[in-house]
N, C-alpha and C positions, 0 to 999 in steps of 0.2 A: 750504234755502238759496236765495236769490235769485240770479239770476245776475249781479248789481250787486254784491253783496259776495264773490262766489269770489275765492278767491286758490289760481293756478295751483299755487305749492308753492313751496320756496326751494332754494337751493344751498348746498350741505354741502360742507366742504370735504374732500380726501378726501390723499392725502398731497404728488402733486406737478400736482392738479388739481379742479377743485370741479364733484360730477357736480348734478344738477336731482334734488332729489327731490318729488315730485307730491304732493298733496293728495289725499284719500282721497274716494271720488266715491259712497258705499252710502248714499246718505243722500235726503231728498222735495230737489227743484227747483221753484223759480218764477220767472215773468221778467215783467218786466214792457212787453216790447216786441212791440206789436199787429203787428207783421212777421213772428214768429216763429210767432203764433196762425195769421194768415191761410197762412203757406210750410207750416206743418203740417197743416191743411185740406187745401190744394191735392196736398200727397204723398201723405195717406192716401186721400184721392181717388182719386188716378190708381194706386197701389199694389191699391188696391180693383178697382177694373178691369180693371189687368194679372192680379191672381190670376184674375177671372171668366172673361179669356179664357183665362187658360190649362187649366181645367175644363171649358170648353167645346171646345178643339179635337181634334178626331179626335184620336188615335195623338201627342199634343203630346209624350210623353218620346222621338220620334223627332228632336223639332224643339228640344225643351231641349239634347239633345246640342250641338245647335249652340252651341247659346248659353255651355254650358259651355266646349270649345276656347275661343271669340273669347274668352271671360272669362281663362281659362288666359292665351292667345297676349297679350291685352293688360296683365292685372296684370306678367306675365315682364318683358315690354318694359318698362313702368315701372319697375322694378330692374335696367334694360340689356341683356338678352338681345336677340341682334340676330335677331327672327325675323316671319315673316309670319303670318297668318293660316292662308292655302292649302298652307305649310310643315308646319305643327301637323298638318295632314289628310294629308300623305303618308304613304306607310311610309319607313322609316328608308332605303332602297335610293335614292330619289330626292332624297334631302336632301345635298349638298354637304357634303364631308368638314369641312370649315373652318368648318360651321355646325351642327355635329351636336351638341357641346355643349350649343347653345341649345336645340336640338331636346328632344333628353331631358331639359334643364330642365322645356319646357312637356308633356310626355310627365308627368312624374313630377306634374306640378301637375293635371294634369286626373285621373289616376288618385289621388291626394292628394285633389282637391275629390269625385271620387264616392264615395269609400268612406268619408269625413266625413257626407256628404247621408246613407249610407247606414246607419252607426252613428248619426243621429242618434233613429233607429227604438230602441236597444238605450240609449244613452246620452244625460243631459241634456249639454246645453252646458254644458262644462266646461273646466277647465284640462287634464285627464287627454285629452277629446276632443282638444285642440288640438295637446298634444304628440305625440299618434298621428298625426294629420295630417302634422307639419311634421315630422316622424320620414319619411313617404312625401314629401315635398317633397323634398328635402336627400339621398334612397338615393343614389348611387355618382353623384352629380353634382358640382360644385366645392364646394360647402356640407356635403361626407359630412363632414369633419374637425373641424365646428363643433359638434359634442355633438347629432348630430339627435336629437329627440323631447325633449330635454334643457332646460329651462330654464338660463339662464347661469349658470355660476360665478364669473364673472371681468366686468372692466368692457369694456364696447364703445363708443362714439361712431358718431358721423355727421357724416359730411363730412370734409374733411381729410385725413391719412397719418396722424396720430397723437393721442395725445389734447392735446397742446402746438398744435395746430392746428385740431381739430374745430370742427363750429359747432356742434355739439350734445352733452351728454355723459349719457345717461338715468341713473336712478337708482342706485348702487353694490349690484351683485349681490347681496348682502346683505338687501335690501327685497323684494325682487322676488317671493319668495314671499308675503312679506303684502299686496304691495299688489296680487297675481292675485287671490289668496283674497277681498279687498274687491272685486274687480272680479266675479268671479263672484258676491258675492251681491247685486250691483247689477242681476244678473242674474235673479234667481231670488227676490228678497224682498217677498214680494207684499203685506207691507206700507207700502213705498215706491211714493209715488201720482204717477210718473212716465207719461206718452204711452211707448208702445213703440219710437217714430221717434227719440223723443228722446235714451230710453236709449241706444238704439245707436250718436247720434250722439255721444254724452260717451264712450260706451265704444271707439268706436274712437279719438278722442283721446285718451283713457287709456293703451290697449294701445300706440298708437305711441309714446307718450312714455315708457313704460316697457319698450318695447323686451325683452320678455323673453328672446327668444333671441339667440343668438352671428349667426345670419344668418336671411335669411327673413320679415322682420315684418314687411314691407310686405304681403308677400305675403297670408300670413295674417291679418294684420288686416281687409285687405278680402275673404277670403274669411267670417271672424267676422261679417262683417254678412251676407251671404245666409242663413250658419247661423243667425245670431238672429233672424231672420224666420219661418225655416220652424220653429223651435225655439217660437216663441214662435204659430204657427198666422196670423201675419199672409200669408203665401204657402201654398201647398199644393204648388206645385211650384220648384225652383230655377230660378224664372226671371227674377229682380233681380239683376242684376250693375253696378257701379257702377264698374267699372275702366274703360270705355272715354270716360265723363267727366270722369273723373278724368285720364285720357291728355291730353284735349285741353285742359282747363284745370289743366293740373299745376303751371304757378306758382302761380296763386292755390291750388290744393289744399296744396302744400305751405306759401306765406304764411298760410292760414288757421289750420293748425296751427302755423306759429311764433308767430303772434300772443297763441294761448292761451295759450306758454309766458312769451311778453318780455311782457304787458300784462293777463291774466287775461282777456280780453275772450270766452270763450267764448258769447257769446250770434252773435259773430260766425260761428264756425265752424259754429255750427247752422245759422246759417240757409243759409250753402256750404250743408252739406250734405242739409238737405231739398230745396233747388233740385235738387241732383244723385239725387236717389230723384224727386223729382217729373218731373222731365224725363228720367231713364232710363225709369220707369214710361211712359208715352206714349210715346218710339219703342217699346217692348216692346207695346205695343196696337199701334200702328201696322206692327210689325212681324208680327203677329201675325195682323193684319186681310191685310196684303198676300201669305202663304203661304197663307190660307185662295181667296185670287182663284188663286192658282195653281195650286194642286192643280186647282180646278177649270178653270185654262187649259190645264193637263197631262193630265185625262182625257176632255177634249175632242181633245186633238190628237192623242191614240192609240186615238182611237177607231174611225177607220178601218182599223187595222191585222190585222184579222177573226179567223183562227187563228191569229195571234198576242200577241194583246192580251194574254191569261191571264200570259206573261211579259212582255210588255211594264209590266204592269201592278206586277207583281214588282218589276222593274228600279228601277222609279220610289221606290218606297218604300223601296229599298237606297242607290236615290241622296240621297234625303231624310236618309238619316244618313250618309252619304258622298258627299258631289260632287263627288269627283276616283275616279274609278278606273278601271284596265286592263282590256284585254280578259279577260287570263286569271283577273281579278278577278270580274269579271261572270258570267265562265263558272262560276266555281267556287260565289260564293252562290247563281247560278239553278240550280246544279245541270244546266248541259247542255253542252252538246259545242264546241270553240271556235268552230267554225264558225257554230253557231247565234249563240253569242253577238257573234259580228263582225259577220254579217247583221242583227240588233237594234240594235248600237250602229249601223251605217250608217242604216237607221231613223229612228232618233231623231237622227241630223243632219239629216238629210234634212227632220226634223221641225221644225229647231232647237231642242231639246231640250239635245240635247250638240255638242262642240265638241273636237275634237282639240288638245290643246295642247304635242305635244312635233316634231310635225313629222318623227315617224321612223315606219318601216313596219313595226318591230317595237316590242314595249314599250308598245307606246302608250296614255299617258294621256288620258283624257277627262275634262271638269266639263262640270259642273250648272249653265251662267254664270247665269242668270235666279237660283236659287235661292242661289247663294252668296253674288251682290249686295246680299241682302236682309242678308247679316251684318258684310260687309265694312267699315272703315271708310270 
């Protein structure tokens, strides 16, 4: 099908409201707009690159961790969790009672995204994968109520208090299995002679618009895209996240996808979203490039530190996957005595390394400033 003649789906009426049922997407694509040839060049490009380096850096699943939280801490926030970044990285002890909610939201979403990454080793991308995920998303947080792991039984919308007010109303729970079941073998049908950027850009419009679960679909649908990446061999490590462009152009992300529904124009939303793989891949180089200068500015700067470099050396690569931690934090992964590790952390102030940030003489938290910069929005 050409993308000139898609028709988004139509509206059913259903008893005291008419939901959107979609058009079935398992089928070849063509387009015939030279904008779309060139944005999909430019992302498989830069996608290319992002994977090379991630094969290439030292001990990189120290530094993927990263990138997971931020991905975590920013998809939450796009569904309203009020949380930060350096929030995600505390333990539960340091997080304000009134914000602990949010907390364990992105707690449950980063535990959620690795052990998806990690079944993806046992299992294809699947519907069966997803509902085990969003089953860990949704455990004993405000979403447990909503059938977690569950595809929907009942109808849901978006927007509004009810469904006499939504602006959006997905298709009547009734479809919902057939039109996954189409969705995954759009997936998997390797006789459909689709680009793989492309697939995934129809298939995350799909999934949003079919909303399959009671809560959650934001979430997982933009985790759905890292997993058909690394599913499909175009990544080799979970290192494309697209939440945090999504963050910063979330009208137009969301206007993109409504226009596929009001106007069938999905050639528009593809090209959104190759820009956003293309332009995430490049800060992910770019990011990538800039922690490789550090390490080497960080084993330059403890290099003086004689009989104690051997830990000092430790520390750093503990901090690499955590750059916020206590003293008796420090003490307990280096395995030495607090004292030692108090002497270390003054060190590596001294070195500007680390940086006290609670301003009390016990308890005290340190980060990683230089290193965390590199993730932060």
């Amino acid at each position: 099908m050409n993308f000139r003649d898609y028709r988004a789906g139509t509206f059913v009426q259903q008893y005291e409201y008419r939901s959107f049922s979609p058009t079935l997407v398992a089928h070849d694509w063509t387009w015939d707009d030279p904008r779309i040839n060139t944005l999909l060049e430019e992302a498989s490009t830069a996608l290319a690159r992002l994977d090379a380096f991630s094969r290439i850096v030292p001990d990189v699943d120290r530094f993927i961790r990263m990138h997971v939280v931020k991905e975590a801490n920013t998809s939450s926030r796009i569904e309203g969790t009020v949380t930060e970044m350096d929030e995600a990285l505390f333990d539960r002890e340091f997080i304000a009672e009134e914000r602990r909610d949010d907390w364990q939201e992105v707690q449950n979403y980063i535990r959620a995204m690795n052990t998806a990454i990690d079944e993806l080793q046992r299992l294809p991308l699947s519907g069966r994968l997803l509902r085990n995920t969003h089953a860990r998303l949704l455990d004993g947080v405000r979403g447990e109520r909503k059938t977690p792991g569950e595809f929907r039984r009942s109808q849901n919308w978006i927007g509004g208090t009810t469904l006499a007010d939504a602006v959006f109303i997905p298709p009547h729970h009734d479809e919902v299995a057939g039109l996954m079941s189409d969705l995954e073998k759009f997936w998997h049908d390797e006789a459909i002679q689709v680009p793989h950027l492309i697939r995934i850009a129809i298939s995350h419009y799909q999934f949003e618009t079919i909303h399959p679960f009671l809560d959650g679909n934001g979430r997982i649908g933009r985790l759905l895209i890292t997993l058909y990446l690394l599913d499909k061999g175009l990544i080799k490590k979970p290192s494309l996240y697209l939440s945090a462009h999504l963050e910063k152009n979330k009208g137009q992300y969301y206007d993109a996808l409504t226009t596929v529904r009001a106007s069938s124009d999905i050639g528009h939303w593809v090209r959104f979203f190759l820009v956003a793989v293309r332009d995430t891949a490049r800060r992910g180089v770019a990011t990538f490039e800039a922690i490789m200068r550090l390490r080497e500015d960080m084993r330059a700067r403890i290099g003086g530190l004689g009989g104690r470099m051997a830990n000092a050396a430790r520390l750093l690569e503990e901090l690499y996957l955590r750059p916020f931690l206590t003293g008796p934090q420090m003490a307990a992964l280096l395995g030495v005595t607090q004292p030692t590790a108090n002497a270390l952390a003054v060190d590596f102030m001294r070195l500007g390394i680390l940086r006290e940030v609670t301003g009390q003489r016990r308890n005290r938290l340190y980060t990683f400033e230089e290193y965390y910069a590199l993730f932060r929005d």
